[in-house]
C-alpha positions as CSV (number, residue, x, y, z in Angstrom):
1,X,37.9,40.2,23.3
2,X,36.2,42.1,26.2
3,X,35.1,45.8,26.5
4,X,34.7,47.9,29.5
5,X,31.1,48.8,30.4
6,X,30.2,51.7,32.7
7,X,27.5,50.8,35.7
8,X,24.9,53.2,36.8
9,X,27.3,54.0,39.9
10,X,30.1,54.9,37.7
11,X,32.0,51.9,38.3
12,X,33.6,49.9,35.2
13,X,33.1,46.2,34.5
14,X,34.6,44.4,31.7
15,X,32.2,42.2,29.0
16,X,33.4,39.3,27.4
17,X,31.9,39.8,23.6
18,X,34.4,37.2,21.8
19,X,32.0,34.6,21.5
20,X,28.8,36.6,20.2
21,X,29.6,35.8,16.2
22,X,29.6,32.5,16.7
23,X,26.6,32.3,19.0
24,X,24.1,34.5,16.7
25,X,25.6,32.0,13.6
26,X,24.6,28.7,15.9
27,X,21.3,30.1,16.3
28,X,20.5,31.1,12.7
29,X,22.0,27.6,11.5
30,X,19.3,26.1,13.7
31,X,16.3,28.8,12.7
32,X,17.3,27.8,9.2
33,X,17.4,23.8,9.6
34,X,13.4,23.8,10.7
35,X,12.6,24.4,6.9
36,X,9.6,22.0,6.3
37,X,11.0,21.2,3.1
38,X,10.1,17.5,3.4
39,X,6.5,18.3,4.3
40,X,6.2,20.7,0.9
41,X,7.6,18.2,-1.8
42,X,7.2,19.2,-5.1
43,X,5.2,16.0,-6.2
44,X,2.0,14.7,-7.1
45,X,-0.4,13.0,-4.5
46,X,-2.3,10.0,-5.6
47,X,-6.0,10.5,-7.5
48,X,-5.2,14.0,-7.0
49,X,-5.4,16.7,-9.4
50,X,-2.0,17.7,-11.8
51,X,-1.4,21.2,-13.9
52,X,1.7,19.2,-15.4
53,X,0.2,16.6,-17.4
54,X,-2.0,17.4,-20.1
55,X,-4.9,15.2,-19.0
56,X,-4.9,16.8,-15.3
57,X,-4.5,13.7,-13.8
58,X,-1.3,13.0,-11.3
59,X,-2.0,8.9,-11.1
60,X,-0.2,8.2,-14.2
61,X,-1.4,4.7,-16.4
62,X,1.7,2.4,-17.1
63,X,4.0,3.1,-20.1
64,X,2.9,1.2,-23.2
65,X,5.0,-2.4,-23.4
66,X,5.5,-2.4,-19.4
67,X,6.6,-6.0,-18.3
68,X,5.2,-7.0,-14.8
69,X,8.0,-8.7,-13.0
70,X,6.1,-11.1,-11.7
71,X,3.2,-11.7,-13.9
72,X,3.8,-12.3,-17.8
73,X,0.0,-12.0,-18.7
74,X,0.4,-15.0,-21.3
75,X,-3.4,-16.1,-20.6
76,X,-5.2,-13.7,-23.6
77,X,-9.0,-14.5,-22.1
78,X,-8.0,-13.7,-18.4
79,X,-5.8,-10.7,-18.8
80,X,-7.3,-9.4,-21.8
81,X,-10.8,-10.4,-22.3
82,X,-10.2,-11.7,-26.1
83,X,-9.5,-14.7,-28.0
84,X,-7.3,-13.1,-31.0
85,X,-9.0,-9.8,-31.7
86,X,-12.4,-11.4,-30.3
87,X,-14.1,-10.6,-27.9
88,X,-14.6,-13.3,-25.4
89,X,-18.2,-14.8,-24.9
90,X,-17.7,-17.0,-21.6
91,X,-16.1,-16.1,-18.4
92,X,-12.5,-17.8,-17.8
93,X,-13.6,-19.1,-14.9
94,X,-16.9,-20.6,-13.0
95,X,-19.0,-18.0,-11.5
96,X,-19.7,-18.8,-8.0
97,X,-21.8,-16.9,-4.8
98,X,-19.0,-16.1,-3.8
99,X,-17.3,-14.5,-7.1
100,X,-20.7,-12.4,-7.5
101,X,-20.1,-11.0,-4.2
102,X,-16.8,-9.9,-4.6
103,X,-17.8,-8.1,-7.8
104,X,-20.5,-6.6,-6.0
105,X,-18.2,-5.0,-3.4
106,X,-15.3,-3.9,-6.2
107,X,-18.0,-2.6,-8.3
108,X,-19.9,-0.3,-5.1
109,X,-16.5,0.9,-4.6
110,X,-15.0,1.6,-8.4
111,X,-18.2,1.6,-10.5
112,X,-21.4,2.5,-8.6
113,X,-19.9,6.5,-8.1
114,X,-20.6,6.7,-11.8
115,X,-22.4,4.0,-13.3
116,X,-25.2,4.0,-10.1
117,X,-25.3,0.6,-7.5
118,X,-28.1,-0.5,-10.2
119,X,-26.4,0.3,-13.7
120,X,-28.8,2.6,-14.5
121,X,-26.0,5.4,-15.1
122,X,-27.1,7.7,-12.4
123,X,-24.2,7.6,-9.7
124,X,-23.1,10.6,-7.3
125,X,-20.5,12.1,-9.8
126,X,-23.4,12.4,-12.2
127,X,-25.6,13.6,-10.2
128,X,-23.2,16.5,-9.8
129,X,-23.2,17.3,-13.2
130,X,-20.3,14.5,-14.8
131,X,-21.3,13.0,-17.9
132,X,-23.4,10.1,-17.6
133,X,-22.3,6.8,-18.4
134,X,-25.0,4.6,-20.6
135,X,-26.9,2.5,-18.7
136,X,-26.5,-1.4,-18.5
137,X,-29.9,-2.4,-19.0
138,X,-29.7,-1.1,-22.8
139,X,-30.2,-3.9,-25.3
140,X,-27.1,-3.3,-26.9
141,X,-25.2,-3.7,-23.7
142,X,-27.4,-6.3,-22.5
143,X,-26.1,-8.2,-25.7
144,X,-22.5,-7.3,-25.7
145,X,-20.2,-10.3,-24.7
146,X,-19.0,-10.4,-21.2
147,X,-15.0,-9.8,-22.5
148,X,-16.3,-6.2,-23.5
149,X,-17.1,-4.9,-19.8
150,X,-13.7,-6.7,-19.1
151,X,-11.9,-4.9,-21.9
152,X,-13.5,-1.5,-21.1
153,X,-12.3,-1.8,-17.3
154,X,-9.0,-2.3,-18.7
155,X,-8.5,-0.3,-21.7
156,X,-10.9,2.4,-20.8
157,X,-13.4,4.2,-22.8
158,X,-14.7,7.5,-23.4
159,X,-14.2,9.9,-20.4
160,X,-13.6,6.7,-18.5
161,X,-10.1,6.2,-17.7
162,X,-8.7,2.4,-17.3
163,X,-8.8,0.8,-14.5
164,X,-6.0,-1.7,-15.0
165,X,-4.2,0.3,-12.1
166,X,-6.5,-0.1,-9.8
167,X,-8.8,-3.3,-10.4
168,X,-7.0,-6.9,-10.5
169,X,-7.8,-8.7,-13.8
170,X,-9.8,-11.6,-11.6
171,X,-11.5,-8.8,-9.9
172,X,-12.5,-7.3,-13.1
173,X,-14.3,-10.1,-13.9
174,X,-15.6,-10.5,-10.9
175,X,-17.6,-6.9,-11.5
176,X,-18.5,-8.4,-15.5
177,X,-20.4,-11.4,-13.7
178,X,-22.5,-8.6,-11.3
179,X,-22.8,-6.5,-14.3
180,X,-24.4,-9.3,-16.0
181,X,-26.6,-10.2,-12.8
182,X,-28.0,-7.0,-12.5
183,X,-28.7,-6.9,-16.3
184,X,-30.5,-10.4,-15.8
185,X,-32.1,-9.1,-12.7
186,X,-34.4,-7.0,-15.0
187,X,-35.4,-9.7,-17.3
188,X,-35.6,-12.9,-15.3
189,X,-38.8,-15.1,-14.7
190,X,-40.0,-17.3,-12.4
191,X,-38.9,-20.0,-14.9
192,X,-35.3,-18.9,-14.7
193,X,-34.8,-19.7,-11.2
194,X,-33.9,-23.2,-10.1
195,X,-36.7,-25.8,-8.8
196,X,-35.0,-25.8,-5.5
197,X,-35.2,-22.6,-5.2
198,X,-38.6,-21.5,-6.7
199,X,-40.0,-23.2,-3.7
200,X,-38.7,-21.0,-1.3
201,X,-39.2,-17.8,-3.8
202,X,-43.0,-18.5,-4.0
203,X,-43.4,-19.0,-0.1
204,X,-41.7,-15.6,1.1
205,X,-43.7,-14.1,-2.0
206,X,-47.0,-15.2,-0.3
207,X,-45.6,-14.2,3.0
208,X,-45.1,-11.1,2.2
209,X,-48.7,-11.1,0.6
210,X,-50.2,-12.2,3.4
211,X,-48.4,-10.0,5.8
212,X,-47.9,-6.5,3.9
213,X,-46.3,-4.0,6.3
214,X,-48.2,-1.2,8.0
């Protein structure tokens, strides 16, 4: 389709107009295809806040009965921290150096925001005004059997939320044997520490003694 146009010296040319429609739809089909609909998905992000659920949390804890394809949790003392309906009293494996480590670092990165990096109950979080967590060095707690830090990890308690999720079960009782050193830390002696060892305790003591710093 063409139409004559009229130039400024009063000659005529002709302007091809067929194709406009479909050139003006082309361009809108493109405008229209640069949605960010992928960037804006209607989902919840991980740790993050959630008006859907009731408990406001978007990380959701696994459905009751859920079967791990790979792992069939048949060992009750390492996966569950209980002989029966028992609490366990003994740690499922040997604690070694290297274990204690390990639960230092999961437990500075999980535990220490709330429970403080000395048990004491006084980490960031409630600082900022979140309810504080009891701390370790009670005697109740100092008492309670090692599966019950174990089960509390996993089963949660209180306003603390399980941390099955997040925390392997081997890690989690990995944190239990730190939890339990730091407990011991306040009440050891001397006496407690090894011969080999107190040797080399009682020298850096005197050192330090000796050589105070200024």
């Amino acid at each position: 389709m063409t139409r004559a146009a009229r130039r400024p010296d009063g000659s005529t040319c002709k302007l091809a107009i067929g194709n406009w429609p479909s050139a003006i739809l082309l361009l809108v089909s493109f405008v229209t295809a640069c949605r960010p609909d992928m960037f804006n998905q209607p989902r919840s992000n991980p740790l993050r806040e959630s008006d859907f659920f009731p408990d406001g949390a978007g990380s959701r804890p696994l459905p009751p009965h859920t079967v791990a394809r790979e792992h069939l949790n048949e060992d009750d003392v390492f996966y569950f921290g209980k002989m029966g309906t028992n609490l366990v009293e003994t740690f499922p494996f040997p604690i070694t150096r290297q274990a204690l480590e390990r639960g230092r670092e999961r437990f500075e990165i999980y535990c220490a925001v709330c429970h403080g990096r000395t048990g004491e109950g006084d980490g960031m979080v409630v600082q900022r005004g979140f309810p504080a967590p009891p701390s370790y060095h009670l005697d109740r707690l100092r008492q309670a059997p090692v599966g019950h830090f174990f089960d509390v990890m996993t089963q949660g308690y209180g306003v603390m939320h399980s941390q099955a999720s997040q925390v392997e079960p081997a890690d989690r009782w990995a944190i239990a044997a730190y939890i339990r050193a730091l407990q011991l830390s306040r009440q050891a002696t001397l006496n407690d520490v090894p011969p080999e060892q107190r040797a080399k305790l009682e020298t850096e003591f005197l050192h330090e003694v000796r050589n105070p710093p200024r």
